[in-house]
C-alpha positions in Angstrom: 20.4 -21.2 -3.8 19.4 -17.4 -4.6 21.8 -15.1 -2.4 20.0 -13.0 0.2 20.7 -9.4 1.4 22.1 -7.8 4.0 19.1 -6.3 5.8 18.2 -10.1 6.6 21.5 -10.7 8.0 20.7 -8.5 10.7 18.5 -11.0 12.3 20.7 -13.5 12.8 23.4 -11.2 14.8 23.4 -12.1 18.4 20.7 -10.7 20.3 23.1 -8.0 22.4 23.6 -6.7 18.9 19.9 -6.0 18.1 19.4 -5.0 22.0 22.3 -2.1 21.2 20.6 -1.1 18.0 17.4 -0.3 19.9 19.0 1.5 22.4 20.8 3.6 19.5 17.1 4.5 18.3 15.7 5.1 22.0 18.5 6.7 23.6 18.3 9.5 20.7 15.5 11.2 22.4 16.5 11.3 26.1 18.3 15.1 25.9 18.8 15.4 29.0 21.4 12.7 29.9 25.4 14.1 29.5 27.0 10.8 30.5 28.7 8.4 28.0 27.9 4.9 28.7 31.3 2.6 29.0 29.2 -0.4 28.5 27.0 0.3 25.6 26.0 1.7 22.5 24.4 4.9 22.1 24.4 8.2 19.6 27.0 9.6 21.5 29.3 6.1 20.2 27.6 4.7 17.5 27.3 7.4 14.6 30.6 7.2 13.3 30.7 5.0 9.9 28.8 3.9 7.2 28.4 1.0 8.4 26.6 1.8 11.3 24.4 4.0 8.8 23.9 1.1 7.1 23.2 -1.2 10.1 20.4 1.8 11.2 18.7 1.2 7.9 18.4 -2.1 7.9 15.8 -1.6 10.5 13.7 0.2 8.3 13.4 -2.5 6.2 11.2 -4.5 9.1 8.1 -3.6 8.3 7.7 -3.7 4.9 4.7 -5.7 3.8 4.7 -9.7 4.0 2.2 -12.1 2.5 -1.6 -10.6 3.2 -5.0 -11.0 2.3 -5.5 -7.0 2.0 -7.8 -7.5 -0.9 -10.7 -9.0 1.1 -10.8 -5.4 2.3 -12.1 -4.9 -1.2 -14.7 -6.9 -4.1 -12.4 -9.3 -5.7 -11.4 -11.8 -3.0 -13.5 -13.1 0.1 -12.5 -15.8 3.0 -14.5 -14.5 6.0 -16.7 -11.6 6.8 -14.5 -8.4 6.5 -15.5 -5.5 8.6 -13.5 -2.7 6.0 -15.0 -4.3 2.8 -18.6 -4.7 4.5 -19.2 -1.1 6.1 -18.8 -2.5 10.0 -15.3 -1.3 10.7 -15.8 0.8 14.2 -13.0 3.4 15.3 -10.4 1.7 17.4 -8.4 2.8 20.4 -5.4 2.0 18.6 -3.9 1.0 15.3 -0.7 -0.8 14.8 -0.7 0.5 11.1 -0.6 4.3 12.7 1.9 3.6 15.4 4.3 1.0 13.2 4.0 3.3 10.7 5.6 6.5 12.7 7.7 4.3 15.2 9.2 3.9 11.5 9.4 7.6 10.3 10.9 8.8 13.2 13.9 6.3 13.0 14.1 7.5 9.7 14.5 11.1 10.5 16.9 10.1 13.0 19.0 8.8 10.4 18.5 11.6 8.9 20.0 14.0 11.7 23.0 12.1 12.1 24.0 12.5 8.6 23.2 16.1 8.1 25.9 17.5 5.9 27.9 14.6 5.6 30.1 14.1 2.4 30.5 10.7 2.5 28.9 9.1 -0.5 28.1 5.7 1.3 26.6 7.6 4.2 24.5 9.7 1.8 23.3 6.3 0.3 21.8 5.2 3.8 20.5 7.9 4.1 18.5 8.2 0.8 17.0 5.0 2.5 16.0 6.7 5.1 14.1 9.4 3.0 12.6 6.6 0.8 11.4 4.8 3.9 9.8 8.1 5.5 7.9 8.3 2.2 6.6 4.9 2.1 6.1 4.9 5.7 3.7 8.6 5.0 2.3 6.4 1.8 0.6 3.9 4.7 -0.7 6.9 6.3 -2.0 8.3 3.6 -3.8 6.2 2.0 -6.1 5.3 4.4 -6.2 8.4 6.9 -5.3 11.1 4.0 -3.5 14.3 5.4 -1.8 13.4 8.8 0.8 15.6 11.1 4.2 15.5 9.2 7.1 15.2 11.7 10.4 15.9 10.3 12.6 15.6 12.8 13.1 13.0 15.8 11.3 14.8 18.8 11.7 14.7 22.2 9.2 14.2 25.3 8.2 18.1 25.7 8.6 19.2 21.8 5.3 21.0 21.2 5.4 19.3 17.5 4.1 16.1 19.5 1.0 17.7 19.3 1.4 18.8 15.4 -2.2 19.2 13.7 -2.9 17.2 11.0 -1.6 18.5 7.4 -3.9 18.5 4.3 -3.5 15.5 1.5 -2.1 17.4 -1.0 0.9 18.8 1.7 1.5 15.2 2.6 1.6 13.5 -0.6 4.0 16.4 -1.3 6.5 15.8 1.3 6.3 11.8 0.0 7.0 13.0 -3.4 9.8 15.3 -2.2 11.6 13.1 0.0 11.2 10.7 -3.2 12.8 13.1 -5.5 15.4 13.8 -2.9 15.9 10.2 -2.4 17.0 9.2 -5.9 19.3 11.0 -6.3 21.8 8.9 -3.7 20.3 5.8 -4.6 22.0 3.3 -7.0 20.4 1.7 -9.6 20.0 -2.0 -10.0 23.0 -3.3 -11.6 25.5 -1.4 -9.4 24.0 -3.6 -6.1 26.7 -5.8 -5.5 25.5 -9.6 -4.5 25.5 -8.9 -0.8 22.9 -6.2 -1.2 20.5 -7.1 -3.9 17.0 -6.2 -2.2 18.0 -3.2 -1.2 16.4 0.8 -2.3 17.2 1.5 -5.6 16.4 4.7 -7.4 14.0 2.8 -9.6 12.6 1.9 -6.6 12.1 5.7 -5.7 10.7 6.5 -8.8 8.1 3.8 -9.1 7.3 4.4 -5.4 6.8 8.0 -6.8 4.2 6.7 -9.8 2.0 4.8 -7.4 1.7 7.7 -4.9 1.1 10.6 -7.6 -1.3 8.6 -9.6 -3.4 7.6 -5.9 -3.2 11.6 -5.5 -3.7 12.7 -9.0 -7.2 10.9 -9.6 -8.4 10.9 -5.9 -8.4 14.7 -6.8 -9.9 14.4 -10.1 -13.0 12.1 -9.5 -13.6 14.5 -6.8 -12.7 18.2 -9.0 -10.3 18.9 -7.2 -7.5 21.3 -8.5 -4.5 19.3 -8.2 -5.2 16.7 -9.8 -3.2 17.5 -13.0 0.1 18.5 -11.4 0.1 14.8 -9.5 -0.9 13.0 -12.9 2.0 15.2 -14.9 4.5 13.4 -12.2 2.8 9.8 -12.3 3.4 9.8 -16.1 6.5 11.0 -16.1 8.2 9.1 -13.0 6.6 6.3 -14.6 8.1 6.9 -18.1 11.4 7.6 -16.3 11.5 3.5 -15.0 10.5 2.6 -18.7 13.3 4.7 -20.1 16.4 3.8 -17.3 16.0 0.0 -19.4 16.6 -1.2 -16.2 13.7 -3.0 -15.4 11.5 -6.0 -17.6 9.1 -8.2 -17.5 9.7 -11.9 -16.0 9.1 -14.2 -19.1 11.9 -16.8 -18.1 9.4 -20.0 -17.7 7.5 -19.6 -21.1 3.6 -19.2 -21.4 3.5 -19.5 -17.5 5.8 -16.7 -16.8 3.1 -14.8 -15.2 2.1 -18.1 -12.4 5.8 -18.8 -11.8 7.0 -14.8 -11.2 4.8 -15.2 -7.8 7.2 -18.3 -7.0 10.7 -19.2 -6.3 11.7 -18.4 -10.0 10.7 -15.0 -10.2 13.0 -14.1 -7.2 15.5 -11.3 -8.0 13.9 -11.1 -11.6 14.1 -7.9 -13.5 10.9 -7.5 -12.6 11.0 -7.1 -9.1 11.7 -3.6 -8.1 10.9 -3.6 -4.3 10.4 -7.1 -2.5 9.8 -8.4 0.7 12.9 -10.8 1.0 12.5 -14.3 2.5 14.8 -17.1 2.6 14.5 -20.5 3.7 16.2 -21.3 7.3 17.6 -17.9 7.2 14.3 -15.6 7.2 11.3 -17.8 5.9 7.9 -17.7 6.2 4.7 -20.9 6.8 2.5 -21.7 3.9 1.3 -18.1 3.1 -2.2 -19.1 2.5 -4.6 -21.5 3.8 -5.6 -21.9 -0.1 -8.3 -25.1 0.2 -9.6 -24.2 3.6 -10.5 -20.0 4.4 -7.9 -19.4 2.4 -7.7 -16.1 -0.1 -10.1 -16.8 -2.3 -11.2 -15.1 -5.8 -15.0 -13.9 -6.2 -17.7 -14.0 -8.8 -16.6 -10.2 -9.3 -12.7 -11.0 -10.4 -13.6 -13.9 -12.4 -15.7 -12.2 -14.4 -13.5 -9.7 -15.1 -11.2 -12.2 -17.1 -11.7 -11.1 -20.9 -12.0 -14.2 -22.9 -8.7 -15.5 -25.5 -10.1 -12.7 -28.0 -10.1 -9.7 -26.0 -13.4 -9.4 -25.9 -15.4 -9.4 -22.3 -17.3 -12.6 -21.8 -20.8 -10.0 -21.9 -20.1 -9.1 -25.6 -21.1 -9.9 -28.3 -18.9 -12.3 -30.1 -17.9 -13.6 -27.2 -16.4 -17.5 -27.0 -16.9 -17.6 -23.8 -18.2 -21.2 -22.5 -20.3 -20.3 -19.4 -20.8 -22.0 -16.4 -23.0 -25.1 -16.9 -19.4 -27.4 -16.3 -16.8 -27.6 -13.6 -14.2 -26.4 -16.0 -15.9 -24.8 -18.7 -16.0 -21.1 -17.5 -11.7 -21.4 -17.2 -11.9 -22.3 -21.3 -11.1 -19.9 -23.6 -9.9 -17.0 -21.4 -6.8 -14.5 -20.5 -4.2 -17.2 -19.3 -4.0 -15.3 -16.2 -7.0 -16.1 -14.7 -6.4 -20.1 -14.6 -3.0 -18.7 -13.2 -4.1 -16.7 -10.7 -7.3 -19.4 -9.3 -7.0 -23.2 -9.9 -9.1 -24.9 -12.8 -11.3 -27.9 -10.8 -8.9 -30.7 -11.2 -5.6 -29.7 -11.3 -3.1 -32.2 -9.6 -1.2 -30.2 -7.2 1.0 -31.7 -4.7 -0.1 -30.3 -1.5 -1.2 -32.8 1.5 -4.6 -30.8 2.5 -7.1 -31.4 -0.1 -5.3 -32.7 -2.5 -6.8 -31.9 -5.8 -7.2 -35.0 -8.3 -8.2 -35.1 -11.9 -12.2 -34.8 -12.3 -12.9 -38.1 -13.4 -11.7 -39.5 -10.1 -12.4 -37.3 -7.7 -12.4 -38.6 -4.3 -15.4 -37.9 -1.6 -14.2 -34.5 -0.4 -15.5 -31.5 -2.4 -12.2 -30.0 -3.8 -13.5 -26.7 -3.3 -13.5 -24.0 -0.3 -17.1 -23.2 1.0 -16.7 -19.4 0.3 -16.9 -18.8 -2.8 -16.0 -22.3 -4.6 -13.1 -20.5 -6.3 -9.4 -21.7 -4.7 -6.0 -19.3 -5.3 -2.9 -20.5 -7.7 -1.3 -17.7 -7.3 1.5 -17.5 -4.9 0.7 -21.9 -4.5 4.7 -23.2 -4.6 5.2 -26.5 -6.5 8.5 -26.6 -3.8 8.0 -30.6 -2.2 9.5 -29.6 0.8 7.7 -26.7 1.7 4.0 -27.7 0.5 5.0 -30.8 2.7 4.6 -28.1 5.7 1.1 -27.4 5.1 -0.3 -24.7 7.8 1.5 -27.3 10.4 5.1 -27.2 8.8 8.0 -25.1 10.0 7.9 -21.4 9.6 11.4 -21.2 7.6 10.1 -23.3 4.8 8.5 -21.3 2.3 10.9 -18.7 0.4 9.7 -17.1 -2.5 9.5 -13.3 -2.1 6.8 -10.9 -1.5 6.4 -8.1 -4.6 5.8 -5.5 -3.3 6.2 -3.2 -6.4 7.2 -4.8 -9.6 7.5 -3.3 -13.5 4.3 -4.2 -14.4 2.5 -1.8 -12.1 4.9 0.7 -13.6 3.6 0.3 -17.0 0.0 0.2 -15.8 0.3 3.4 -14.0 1.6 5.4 -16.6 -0.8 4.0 -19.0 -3.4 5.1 -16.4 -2.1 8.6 -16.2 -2.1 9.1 -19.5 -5.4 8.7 -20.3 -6.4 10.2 -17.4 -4.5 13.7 -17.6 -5.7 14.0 -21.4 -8.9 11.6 -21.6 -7.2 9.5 -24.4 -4.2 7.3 -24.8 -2.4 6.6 -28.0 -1.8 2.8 -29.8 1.9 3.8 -29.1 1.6 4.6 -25.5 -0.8 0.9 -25.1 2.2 -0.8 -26.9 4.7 0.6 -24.6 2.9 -0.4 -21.0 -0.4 -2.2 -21.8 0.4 -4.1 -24.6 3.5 -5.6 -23.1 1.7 -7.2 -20.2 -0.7 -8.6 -23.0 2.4 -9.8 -25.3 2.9 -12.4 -21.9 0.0 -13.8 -21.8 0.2 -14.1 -25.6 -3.6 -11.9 -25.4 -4.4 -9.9 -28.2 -3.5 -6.0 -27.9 -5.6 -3.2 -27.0 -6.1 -0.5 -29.3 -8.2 2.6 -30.3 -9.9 0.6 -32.8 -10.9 -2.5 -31.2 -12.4 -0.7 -28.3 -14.6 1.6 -31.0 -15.1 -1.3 -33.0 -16.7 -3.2 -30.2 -18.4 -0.4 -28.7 -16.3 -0.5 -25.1 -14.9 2.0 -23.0 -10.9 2.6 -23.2 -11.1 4.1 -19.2 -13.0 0.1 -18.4 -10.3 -1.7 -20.3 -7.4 -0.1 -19.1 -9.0 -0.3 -14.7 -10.0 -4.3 -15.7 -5.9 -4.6 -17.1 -4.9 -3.1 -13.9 -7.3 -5.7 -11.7 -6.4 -8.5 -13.4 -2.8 -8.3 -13.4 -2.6 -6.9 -9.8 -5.3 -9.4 -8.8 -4.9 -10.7 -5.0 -1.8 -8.4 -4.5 -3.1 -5.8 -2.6 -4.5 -2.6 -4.9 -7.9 -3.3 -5.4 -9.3 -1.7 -2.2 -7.2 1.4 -2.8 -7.8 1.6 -7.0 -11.6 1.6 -5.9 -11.5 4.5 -3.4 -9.4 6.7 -5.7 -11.9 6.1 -8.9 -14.7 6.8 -6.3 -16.4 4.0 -6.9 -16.5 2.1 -4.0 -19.9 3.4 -3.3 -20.9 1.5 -6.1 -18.9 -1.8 -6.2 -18.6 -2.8 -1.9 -22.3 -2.5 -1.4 -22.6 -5.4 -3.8 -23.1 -9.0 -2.6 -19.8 -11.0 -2.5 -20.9 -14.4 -4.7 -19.4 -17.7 -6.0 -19.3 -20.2 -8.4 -22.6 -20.8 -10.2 -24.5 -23.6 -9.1 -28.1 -23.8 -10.0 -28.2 -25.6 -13.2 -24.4 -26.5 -13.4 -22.4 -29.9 -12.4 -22.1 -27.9 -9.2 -25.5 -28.7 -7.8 -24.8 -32.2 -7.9 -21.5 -31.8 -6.4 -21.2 -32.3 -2.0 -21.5 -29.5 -0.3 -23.2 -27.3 -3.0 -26.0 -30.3 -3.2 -27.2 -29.5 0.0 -30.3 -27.4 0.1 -28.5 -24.9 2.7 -26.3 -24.5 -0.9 -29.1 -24.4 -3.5 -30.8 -22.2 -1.5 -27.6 -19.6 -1.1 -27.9 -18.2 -4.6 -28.9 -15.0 -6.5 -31.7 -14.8 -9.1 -29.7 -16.7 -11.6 -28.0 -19.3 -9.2 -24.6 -17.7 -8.3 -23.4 -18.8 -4.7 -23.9 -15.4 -2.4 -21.2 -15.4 0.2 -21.9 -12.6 1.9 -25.0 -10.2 1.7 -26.3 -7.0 3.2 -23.1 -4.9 2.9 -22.6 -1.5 3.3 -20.8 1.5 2.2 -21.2 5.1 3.6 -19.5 8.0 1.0 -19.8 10.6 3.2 -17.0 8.7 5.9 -16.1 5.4 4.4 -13.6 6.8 2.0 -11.1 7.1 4.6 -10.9 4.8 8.0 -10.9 6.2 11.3 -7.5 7.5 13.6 -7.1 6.0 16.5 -9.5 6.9 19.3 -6.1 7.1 22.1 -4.0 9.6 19.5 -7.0 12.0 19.9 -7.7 11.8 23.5 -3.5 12.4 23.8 -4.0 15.3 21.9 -6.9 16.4 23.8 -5.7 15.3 27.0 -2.8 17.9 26.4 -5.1 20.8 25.5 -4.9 20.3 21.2 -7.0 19.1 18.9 -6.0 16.2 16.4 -8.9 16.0 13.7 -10.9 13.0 13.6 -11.9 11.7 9.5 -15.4 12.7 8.9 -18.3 10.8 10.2 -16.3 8.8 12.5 
């Protein structure tokens, strides 16, 4: 049974114990009051140790990211009509992502306030959490509001910074990239964590954190000629190069040719890939069946299939190509990159869950195997654990306990392979070999290099964007990778479609027999799944700040910028 950390221990403490802790981070603010409480905790009492450092920063740890569908805000994976990835998202009174997000920073800085000039070396630790966490915490700003107001310190009811105006982009990814920097500096590396504390901020952790948010920054600003765009893709490279170099981290190739599948399930726990996860353990801090993956479910589109090269390297467009086409159930999963058939299931697969069960195709039973979306079902993330795909969506919530990546070593290697070319417009074999190449070597996929790209006449900036959305696939980058290349004007308008089915097995196949199915297609029979979609570049870029933070800041007599064109 994998060993869990400490921040999960928190949540089994007696309830007066987590009642004390948020009175520790409430009481902070309330200046005014001189008495000592007898009876409980509070700053005045609790500040004392590293361990109540440590206890503070567990706390942080909350709201990282569990199991999501955030790529349905984006081309590449579809379950129901989503109002981000269509062009219908409206501005909102409130947002839990804004006020999460800086309930979260300011317990961070008032971590950070208690420790100020401390010498102790455990403390300091803690509180290079804290900085780390303020960054990430600024990262979820960021990315989808840009420049917000940057609070530093913990404020109190009349502090005029309440009302702070909104900083540019570039002076907020800067304060993410300095705490960062700060942060690292504190932080151990992986193999001094002792047992108890596995999981927890690292100073790989820092640095990778650091890659993703200088490379967001550093080609935001060049596809949009900007003047900062070279500093940020200077640091991507090198924090990137920095992981590489520590040889701390790998990739997970402990079961075999399926290393890739079985990294997204109870094996790949605690791996050397995994640099920051979202823990989970079962009857201690477990989650339900993450995905509903034969019913709604997370499901992969026509537009991330296709982006599957086929077993040569070539794209299944080119020339050359052995790719099989569509005409069979299972004939366009033949003869690709590994990692598509372990990312979505190939029709037929036994699996040994109890909702539509999935037999072999020469005995299918009556129901139609397939989700009515877009026909394609996820593998990724599917456990083979009995006892937890016994739950179904109906099963105890402490069942499932695989963890949640949340940034592992291969996004490492693709960003700095990404910032490469992009800083220089070119990238060398040796560079590929070193971040590309490895996540091919997995898959056992042939190599990408300067010649086979010439030699088959494609485009080295393509290759290296379909490497990063294939690997990353149904993890969560896809809506934020297109928004940074600028093209999400071109790619969200599209239709959302399917599975072929004029002309294939499909079309004799219940539901997609129906004429309401053989109806639903394109020009060349591909199930739509959605149509009429929208995407406005002059405001859709960024998404709207809450409607009831701007009418505080009005209310008061200041002005907190709305995005443009909301």
């Amino acid at each position: 049974m994998k060993k869990r950390y400490s921040y999960h221990h928190i949540l089994k403490i007696k309830g007066v114990t987590m009642l004390c802790l948020v009175l520790v981070l409430w009481t902070s603010c309330k200046k005014d009051l001189n008495l000592v409480s007898q009876d409980s905790i509070t700053d005045a009492t609790f500040w004392k140790t590293a361990a109540d450092f440590k206890l503070a920063a567990n706390n942080l740890y909350n709201g990282l990211n569990g199991f999501g569908e955030e790529d349905t805000e984006s081309d590449i994976a579809f379950n129901n009509p989503n109002s981000v990835s269509n062009g219908n998202l409206q501005p909102s009174e409130t947002s839990s992502e804004w006020s999460s997000s800086y309930g979260y920073i300011r317990a961070a800085n008032n971590i950070l306030e208690h420790g100020e000039g401390t010498t102790d070396a455990e403390v300091k630790k803690y509180m290079a959490e804290a900085k780390f966490f303020r960054a990430w915490y600024y990262w979820r700003l960021l990315r989808i509001y840009g420049g917000v107001p940057l609070i530093t310190k913990v404020l109190s009811t009349d502090d005029q910074e309440l009302f702070a105006p909104r900083s540019s982009r570039s002076e907020t990814a800067d304060l993410i990239l300095k705490d960062l920097d700060e942060a690292k500096a504190d932080l151990p590396v992986q193999a001094d964590l002792s047992a108890p504390d596995i999981g927890r901020i690292t100073k790989g952790a820092a640095l990778a954190l650091a890659s993703r948010v200088a490379l967001f920054e550093g080609t935001w600003e060049k596809f949009r000629n900007q003047s900062g765009a070279d500093k940020y893709l200077d640091q991507a490279a090198a924090t990137s190069l920095a992981v590489i170099n520590s040889g701390v981290y790998g990739l997970y190739t402990g079961s075999g040719d399926q290393s890739y599948r079985y990294l997204f399930l109870e094996a790949g726990d605690d791996s050397k890939e995994s640099i920051l996860d979202r823990r989970y353990a079962r009857n201690i801090y477990g989650q339900d069946a993450p995905y509903m993956y034969d019913q709604d479910g997370y499901n992969p589109t026509r537009k991330l299939v296709d982006m599957y090269l086929d077993k040569n390297g070539l794209p299944i467009t080119s020339p050359g190509t052995v790719f099989k086409g569509y005409d069979t159930f299972t004939s366009e999963f033949q003869d690709r990159d590994p990692r598509m058939t372990m990312t979505m299931i190939i029709p037929g697969t036994l699996t040994n869950r109890v909702f539509f069960p999935i037999t072999k195709v020469a005995n299918w039973p009556d129901k139609p195997q397939r989700n009515f979306n877009t026909g394609y079902i996820l593998y990724k993330y599917m456990s083979e654990d009995p006892i937890a795909n016994n739950s179904g969506r109906m099963g105890s919530a402490s069942l499932f306990d695989f963890d949640r990546h949340l940034i592992r070593y291969a996004e490492v290697l693709l960003n700095y392979a990404e910032a490469v070319y992009e800083k220089s417009g070119s990238i060398s074999d040796n560079d590929l070999n070193m971040s590309i190449n490895k996540l091919r070597d997995r898959v056992n996929m042939p190599h990408l290099t300067n010649a086979f790209v010439s030699a088959n006449n494609l485009n080295m900036r393509d290759e290296i964007r379909r490497e990063r959305t294939v690997e990353l696939a149904l993890e969560g980058f896809r809506y934020d990778d297109i928004r940074r290349w600028k093209t999400a004007e071109t790619e969200l308008p599209q239709d959302i479609k399917g599975i072929k089915i004029t002309g294939t097995d499909w079309a004799t196949r219940a539901p997609y027999s129906d004429p309401t199915y053989l109806t639903k297609v394109d020009a060349n029979g591909f199930l739509i799944a959605e149509t009429n979609r929208l995407f406005d570049p002059a405001k859709d870029y960024l998404q709207p700040l809450p409607t009831k933070e701007i009418a505080f800041y009005a209310n008061n007599g200041y002005t907190l910028e709305q995005n443009p064109g909301w």
